[in-house]
C-alpha positions in Angstrom: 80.6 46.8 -78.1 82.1 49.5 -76.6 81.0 53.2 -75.6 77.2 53.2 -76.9 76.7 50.5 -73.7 78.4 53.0 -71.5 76.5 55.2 -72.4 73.2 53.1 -72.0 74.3 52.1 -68.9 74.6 55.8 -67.6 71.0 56.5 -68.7 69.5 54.3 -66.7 71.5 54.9 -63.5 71.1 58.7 -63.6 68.0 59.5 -65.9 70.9 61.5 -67.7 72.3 61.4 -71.5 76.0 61.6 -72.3 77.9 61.8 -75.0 77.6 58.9 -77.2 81.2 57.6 -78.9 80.0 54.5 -80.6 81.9 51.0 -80.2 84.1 49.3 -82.4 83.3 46.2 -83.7 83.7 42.0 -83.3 86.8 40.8 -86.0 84.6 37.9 -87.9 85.6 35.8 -90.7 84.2 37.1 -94.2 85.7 34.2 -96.3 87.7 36.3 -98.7 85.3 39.1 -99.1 86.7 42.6 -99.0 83.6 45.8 -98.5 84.9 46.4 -102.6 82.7 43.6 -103.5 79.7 45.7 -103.4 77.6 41.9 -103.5 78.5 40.6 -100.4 76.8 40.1 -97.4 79.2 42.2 -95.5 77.4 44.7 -93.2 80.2 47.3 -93.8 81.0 47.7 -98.1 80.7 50.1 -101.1 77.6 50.9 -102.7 77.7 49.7 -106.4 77.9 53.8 -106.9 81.0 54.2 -105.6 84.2 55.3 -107.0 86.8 53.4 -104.6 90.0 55.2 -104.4 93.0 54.1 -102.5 96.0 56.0 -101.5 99.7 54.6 -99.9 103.3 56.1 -99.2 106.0 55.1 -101.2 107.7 52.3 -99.5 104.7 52.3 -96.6 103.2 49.1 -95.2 99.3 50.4 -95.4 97.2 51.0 -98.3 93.6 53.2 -97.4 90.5 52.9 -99.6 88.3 55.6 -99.9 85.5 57.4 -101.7 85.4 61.4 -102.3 81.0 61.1 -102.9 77.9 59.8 -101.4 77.4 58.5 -97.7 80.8 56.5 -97.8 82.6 59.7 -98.8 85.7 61.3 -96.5 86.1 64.8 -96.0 86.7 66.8 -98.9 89.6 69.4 -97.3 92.9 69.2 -99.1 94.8 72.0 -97.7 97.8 70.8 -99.2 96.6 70.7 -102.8 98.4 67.0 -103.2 94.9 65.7 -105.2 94.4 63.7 -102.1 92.2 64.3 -98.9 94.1 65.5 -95.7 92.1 62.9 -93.6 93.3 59.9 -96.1 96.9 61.5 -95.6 96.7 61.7 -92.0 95.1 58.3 -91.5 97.9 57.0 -93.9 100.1 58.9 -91.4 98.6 57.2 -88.2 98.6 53.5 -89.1 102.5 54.1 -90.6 103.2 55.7 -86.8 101.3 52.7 -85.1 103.0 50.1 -87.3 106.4 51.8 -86.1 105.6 51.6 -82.3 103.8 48.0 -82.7 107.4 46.5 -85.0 110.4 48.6 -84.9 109.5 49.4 -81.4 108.2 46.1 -79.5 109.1 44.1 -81.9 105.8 42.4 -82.5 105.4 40.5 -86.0 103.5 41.9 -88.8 100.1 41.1 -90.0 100.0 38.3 -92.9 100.3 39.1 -96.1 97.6 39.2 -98.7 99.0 39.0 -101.6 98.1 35.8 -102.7 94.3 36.4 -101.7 91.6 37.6 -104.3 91.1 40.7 -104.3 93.5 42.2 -101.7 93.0 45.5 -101.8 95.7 45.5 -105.3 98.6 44.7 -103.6 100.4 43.2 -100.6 99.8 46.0 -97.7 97.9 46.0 -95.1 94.4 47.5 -96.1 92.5 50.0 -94.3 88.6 51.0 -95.6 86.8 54.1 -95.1 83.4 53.6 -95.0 80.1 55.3 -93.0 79.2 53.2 -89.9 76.5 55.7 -89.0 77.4 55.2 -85.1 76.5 52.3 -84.9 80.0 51.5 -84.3 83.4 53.0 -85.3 85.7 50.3 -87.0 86.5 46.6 -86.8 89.0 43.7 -87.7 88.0 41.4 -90.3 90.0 38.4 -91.1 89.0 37.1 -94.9 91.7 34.0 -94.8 93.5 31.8 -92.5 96.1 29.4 -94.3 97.3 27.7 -91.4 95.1 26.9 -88.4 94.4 30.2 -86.6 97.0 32.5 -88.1 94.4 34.8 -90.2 94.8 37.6 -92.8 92.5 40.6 -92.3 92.0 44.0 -93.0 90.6 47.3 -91.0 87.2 48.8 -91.9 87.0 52.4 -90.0 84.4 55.1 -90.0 84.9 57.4 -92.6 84.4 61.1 -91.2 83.4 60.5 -87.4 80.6 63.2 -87.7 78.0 63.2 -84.7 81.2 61.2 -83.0 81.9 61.9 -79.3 85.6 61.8 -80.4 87.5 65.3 -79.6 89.2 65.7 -83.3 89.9 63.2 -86.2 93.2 62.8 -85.4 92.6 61.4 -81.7 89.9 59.3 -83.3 92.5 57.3 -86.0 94.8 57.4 -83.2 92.5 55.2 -81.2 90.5 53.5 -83.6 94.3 52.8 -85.7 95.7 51.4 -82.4 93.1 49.3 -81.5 92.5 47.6 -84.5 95.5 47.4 -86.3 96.5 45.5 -82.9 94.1 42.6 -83.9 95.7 42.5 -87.2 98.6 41.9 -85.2 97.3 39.0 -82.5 95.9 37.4 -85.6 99.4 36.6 -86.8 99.6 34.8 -83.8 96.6 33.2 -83.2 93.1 34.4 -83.6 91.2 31.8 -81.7 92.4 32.9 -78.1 89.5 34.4 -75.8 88.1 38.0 -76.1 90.1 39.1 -72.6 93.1 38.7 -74.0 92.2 39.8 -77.6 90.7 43.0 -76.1 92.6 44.0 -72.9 95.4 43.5 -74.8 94.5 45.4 -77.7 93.3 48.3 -75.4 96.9 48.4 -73.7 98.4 48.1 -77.3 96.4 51.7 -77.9 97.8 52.5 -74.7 101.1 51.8 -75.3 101.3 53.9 -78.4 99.5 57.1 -76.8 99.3 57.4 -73.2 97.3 60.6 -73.4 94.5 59.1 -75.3 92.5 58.7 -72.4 90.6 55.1 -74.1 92.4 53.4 -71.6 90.8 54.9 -68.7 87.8 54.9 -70.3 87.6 51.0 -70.3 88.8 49.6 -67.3 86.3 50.1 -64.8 84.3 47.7 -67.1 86.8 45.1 -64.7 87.3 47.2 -61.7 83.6 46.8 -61.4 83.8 43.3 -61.4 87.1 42.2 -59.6 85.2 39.2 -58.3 84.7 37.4 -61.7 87.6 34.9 -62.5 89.9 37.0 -64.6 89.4 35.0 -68.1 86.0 35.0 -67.9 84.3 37.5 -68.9 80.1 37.8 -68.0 77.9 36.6 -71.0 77.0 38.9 -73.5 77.7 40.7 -76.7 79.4 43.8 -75.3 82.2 42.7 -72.8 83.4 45.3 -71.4 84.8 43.4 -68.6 87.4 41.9 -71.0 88.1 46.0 -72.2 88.7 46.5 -68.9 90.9 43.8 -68.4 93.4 45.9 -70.0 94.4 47.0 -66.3 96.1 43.5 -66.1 98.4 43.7 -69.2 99.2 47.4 -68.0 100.2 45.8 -64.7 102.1 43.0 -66.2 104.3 45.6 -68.5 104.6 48.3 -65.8 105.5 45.4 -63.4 107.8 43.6 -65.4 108.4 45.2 -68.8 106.7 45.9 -72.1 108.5 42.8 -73.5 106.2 40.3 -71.5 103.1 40.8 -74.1 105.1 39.7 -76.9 106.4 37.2 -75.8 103.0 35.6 -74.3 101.5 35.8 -77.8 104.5 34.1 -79.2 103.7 31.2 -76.9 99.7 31.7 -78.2 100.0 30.9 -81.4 98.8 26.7 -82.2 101.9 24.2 -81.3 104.1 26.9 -79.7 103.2 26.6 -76.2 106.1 26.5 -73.6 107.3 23.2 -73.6 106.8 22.7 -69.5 103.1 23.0 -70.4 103.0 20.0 -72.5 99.1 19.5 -72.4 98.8 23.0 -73.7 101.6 23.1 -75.9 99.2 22.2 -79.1 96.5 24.3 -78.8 97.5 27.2 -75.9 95.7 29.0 -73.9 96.8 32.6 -72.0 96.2 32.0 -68.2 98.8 28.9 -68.7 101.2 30.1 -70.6 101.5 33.4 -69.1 102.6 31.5 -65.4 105.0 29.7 -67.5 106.6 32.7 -69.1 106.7 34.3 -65.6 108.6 31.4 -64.2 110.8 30.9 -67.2 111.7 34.7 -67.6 110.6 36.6 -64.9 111.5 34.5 -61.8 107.4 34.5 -60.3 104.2 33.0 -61.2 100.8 33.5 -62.1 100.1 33.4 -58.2 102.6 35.7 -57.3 101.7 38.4 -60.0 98.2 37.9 -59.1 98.4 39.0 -55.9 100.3 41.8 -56.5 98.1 43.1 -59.1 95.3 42.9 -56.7 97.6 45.0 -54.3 98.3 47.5 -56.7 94.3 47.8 -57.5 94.2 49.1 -53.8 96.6 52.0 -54.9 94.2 53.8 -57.3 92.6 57.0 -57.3 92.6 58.9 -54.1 94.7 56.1 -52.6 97.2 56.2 -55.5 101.2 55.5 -54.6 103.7 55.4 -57.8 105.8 53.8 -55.4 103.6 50.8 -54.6 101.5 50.8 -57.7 101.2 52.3 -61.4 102.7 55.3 -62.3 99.3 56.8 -63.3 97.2 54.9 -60.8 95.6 58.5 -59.6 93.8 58.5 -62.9 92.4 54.9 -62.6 88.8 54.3 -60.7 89.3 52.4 -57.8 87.7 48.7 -57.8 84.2 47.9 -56.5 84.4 47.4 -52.5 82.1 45.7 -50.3 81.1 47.5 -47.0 80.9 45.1 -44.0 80.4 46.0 -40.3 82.6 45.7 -37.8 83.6 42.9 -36.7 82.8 41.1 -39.8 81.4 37.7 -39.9 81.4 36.6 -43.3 81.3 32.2 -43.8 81.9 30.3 -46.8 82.8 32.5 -49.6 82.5 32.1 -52.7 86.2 33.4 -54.6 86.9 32.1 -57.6 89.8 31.1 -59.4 92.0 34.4 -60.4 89.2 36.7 -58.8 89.5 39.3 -55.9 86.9 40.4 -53.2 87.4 43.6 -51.9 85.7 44.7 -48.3 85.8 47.9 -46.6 85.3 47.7 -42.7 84.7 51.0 -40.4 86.8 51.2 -37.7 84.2 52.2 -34.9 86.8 53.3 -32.6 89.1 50.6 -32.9 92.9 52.2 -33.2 94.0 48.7 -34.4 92.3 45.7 -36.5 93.3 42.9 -38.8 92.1 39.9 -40.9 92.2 36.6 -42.0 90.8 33.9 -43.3 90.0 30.3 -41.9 89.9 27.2 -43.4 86.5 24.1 -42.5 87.7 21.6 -41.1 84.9 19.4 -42.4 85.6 19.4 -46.0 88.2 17.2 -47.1 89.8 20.4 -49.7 91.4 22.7 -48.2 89.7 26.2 -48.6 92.7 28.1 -48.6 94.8 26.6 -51.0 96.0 29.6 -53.3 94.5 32.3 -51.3 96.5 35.6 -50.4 94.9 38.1 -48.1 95.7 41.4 -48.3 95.1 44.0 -45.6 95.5 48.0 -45.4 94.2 50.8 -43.4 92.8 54.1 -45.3 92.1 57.2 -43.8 91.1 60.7 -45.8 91.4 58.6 -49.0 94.9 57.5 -48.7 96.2 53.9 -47.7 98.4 54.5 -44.3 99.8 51.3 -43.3 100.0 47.9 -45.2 100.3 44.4 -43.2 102.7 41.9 -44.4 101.7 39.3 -46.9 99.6 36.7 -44.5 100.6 32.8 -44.6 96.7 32.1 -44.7 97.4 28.3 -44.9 98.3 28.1 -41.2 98.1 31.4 -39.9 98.4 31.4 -35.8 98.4 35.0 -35.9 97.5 38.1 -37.8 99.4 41.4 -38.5 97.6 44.4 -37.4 97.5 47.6 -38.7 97.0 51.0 -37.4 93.5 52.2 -37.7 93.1 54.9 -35.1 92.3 58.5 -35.8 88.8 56.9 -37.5 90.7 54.9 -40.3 88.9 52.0 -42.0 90.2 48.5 -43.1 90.5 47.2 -46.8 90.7 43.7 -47.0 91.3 42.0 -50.6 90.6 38.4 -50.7 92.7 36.6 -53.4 92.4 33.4 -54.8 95.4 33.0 -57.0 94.9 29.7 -58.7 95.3 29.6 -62.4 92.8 27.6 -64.6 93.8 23.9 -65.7 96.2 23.1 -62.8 94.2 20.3 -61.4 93.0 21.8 -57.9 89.8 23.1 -56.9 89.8 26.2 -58.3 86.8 27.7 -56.5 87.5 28.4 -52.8 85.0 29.0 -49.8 87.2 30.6 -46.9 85.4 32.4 -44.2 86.7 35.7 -43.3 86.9 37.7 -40.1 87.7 41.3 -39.7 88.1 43.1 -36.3 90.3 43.9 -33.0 92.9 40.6 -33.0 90.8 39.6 -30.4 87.7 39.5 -32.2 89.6 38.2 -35.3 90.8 35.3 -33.2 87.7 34.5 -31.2 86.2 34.1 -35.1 88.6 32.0 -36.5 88.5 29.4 -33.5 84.6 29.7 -33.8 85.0 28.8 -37.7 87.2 26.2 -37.0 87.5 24.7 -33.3 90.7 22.5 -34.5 92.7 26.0 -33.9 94.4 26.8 -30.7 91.5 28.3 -28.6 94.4 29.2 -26.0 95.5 32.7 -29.3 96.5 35.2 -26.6 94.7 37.8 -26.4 94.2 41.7 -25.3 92.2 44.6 -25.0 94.4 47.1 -26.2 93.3 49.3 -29.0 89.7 48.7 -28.5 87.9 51.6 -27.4 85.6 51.1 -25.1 84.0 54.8 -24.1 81.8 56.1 -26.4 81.8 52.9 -28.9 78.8 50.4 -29.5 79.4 47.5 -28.4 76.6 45.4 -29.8 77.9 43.1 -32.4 81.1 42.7 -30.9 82.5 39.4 -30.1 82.6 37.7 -26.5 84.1 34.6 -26.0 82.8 31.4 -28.3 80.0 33.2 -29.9 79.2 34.8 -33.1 77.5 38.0 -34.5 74.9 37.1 -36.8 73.3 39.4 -38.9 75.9 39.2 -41.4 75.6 35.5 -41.5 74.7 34.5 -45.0 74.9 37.6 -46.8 76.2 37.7 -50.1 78.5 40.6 -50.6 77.1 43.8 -52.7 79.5 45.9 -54.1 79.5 49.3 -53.2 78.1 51.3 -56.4 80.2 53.7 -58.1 79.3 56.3 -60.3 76.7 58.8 -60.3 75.7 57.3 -56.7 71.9 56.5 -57.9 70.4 53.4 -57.8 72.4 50.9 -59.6 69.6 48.5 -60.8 67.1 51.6 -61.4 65.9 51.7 -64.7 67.3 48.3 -66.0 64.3 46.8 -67.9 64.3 49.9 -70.1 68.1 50.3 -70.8 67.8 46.5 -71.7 65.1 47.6 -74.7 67.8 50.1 -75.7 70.3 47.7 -75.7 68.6 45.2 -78.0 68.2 47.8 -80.0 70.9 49.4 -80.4 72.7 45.7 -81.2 70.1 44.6 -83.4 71.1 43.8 -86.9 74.5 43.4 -85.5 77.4 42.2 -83.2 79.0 43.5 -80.0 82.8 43.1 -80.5 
């Protein structure tokens, strides 16, 4: 579902209400049933009442149904006097614009025909039906035939007149709610059995695409900036996941990295015996972690792991700490991911980073005018625990990122970059475990990561793992001493413990209340407000 758990979600953090823009809608299959047959089981269709109307351009690709009485009815206005409702024209007008940008413009194929289905909305075009959704969502995809495997025919249901919407105007509101869902039209041409990350972050970057200044984008991708530690095509359980809306911020990266061309062509390589040939396991039935690394090695001379890590770069170059020059060209507008805060020096053993995933930590400087990271491997498991990783390291002071090390070698590191942190900087670190799923390794990783002075970062590798050179030179320069506490900090061979253990906790972000406050209730709400019904 979409902004109704937002929404929830806000209540019980801050006790406050917000304005509620309800969600769109899971696509299902309805077995050739259209919401004209006023018999089916469909939770969006006609009352027997209703006098369905339909309206299309001449030589358009969209036909829109609609009704001028009873709770299914559009508003009346018709300025123009053309005998049919401005919001039908202008709805006609939006999903003709969208198919424009979607075909002519990024050359995406179109939606299936219908024209051999029964009934298809009276001819071949693609369908769109108004009808009231009574906020409970806002529109929805629904496929009604797939003639060969999981390429699927559908059709749009969308709310009818948005009143008591949280949407600005009506326009912006068929502009996002066209976008969006005509985009699933789209993917279902392809294929539409592939997970809901790529179903919905991609069809939140096609809206996106289309209109920048919508703002649904922004809206949507803290849902994964929240959770930057899940493994990117995995999504928590649940009927509303807005971690796969807010996976979006991946397909923004891939397009602004590469080019707009790259989503295309990974959904030509979705669709059922079309995988890239030098995936021959997942040529029959494909899925979009694989075949995007083979795209990116085919056509864009990189990988998965390489455009991985830099998307977890660029995800340190948001808000505040935005750089065009390093990142996306509208990164200031973006939330920044959730960071843990660790003291200083930081102990942290054996975590837990899993495949495609990215832990963020924030460490205070303390005094220290220059620290650095890395990661360290046990030498008494036979896996190596750094296979895949990346470790990325930047100091921040006053909100903005001032110095960047080099990319770190953490297979056999026998050193570490440093980077200025004087002048009461802190230290980001982003741990970055770029393995893809399905290539055979041990995709889940348990480095242990130390932060500090290079002194302190080396005494806590060789206390991790004693096979290191114990003899890492070492110096005092950069650590203040007057002033500065020293307890915690490391001497020779031992280790601070009261870090030892602790999972990492994301720093909130937000309205800065208590992020578990309230959750039993907002839980209640939730099952209500899905009951009867599915999240999308």
């Amino acid at each position: 579902m979409r902004l109704v758990l937002s929404n929830l979600l806000l209540l019980a953090a801050c006790g406050e209400p917000a304005a509620v823009r309800p969600p769109h809608a899971p696509s299902r299959r309805a077995d050739e049933l259209r919401p004209t047959d006023t018999t089916s089981p469909l939770m969006w269709r006609y009352l027997p009442t209703d006098v369905v109307e339909s309206y299309a351009v001449d030589g358009g690709d969209f036909r829109i149904h609609f009704t001028r009485a009873g709770i299914n009815a559009v508003p009346p206005a018709d300025v123009a006097d053309s005998g049919v409702p401005d919001f039908v024209e202008q709805v006609s007008s939006v999903y003709e614009s969208v198919g424009g940008t979607y075909h002519q413009q990024l050359g995406f194929r179109r939606p299936l025909s219908d024209a051999t289905l029964t009934p298809n909305g009276g001819d071949a075009r693609f369908d769109v039906y108004l009808l009231d959704f009574n906020r409970s969502a806002d529109g929805a995809f629904r496929v009604d035939g797939c003639p060969a495997g999981q390429t699927c025919i559908g059709y749009v249901v969308q709310e009818n007149d948005f009143l008591g919407y949280g949407y600005p105007s009506l326009t912006e509101a068929t502009r996002i709610l066209g976008s969006h869902e005509y985009f699933h039209g789209v993917q279902a041409a392809y294929d539409n059995g592939q997970d809901v990350v790529i179903s919905e972050g991609t069809a939140v970057w096609g809206t996106e695409t289309y209109d920048p200044s919508s703002g649904d984008f922004e809206a949507f991708i803290d849902g994964y900036l929240d959770r930057p530690d899940r493994s990117l095509d995995s999504p928590p359980p649940g009927p509303v996941p807005s971690f796969a809306y807010g996976a979006a911020i991946f397909f923004k990266f891939l397009s602004e990295k590469y080019d707009d061309a790259i989503i295309r062509k990974l959904w030509e390589h979705l669709e059922n015996g079309q995988g890239d040939p030098s995936e021959p396991a997942n040529q029959a039935d494909p899925t979009w972690i694989i075949q995007l690394d083979a795209l990116l090695r085919r056509d864009y001379q990189s990988s998965f792991a390489q455009a991985y890590r830099e998307f977890a770069t660029w995800n340190l170059y948001l808000g505040t700490a935005a750089d065009p020059t390093k990142s996306y060209a509208n990164g200031a507008a973006y939330p920044q991911p959730a960071i843990t805060d660790v003291p200083v020096p930081t102990y942290r053993p054996a975590l837990r980073v899993y495949y495609a995933s990215t832990q963020y930590f924030r460490v205070a400087s303390n005094g220290r005018t220059e620290m650095t990271a890395a990661l360290t491997d046990d030498p008494n498991t036979a896996d190596s625990e750094l296979e895949g990783l990346a470790l990325v390291v930047v100091s921040r002071r006053g909100g903005r990122n001032v110095a960047q090390a080099s990319p770190a070698d953490v297979q056999a590191p026998t050193t570490a970059e440093v980077v200025d942190t004087s002048g009461g900087a802190e230290l980001l670190v982003a741990v970055v475990n770029t393995l893809r799923e399905g290539n055979g390794a041990i995709l889940s990783k348990r480095p242990s990561l130390c932060a500090g002075t290079l002194d302190e970062v080396n005494v806590c590798r060789v206390s991790y793992n004693p096979t290191l050179d114990a003899g890492v030179p070492r110096s005092d320069a950069g650590v203040a001493d007057a002033g500065v506490d020293d307890a915690g900090v490391l001497d020779a061979g031992t280790m601070p413990q009261a870090d030892a253990g602790v999972d990492p906790t994301p720093t909130p972000r937000g309205c800065g209340c208590g992020a578990t406050a309230g959750v039993p209730w907002v839980l209640g709400l939730l099952a209500l407000a899905l009951r009867g019904r599915t999240g999308r």
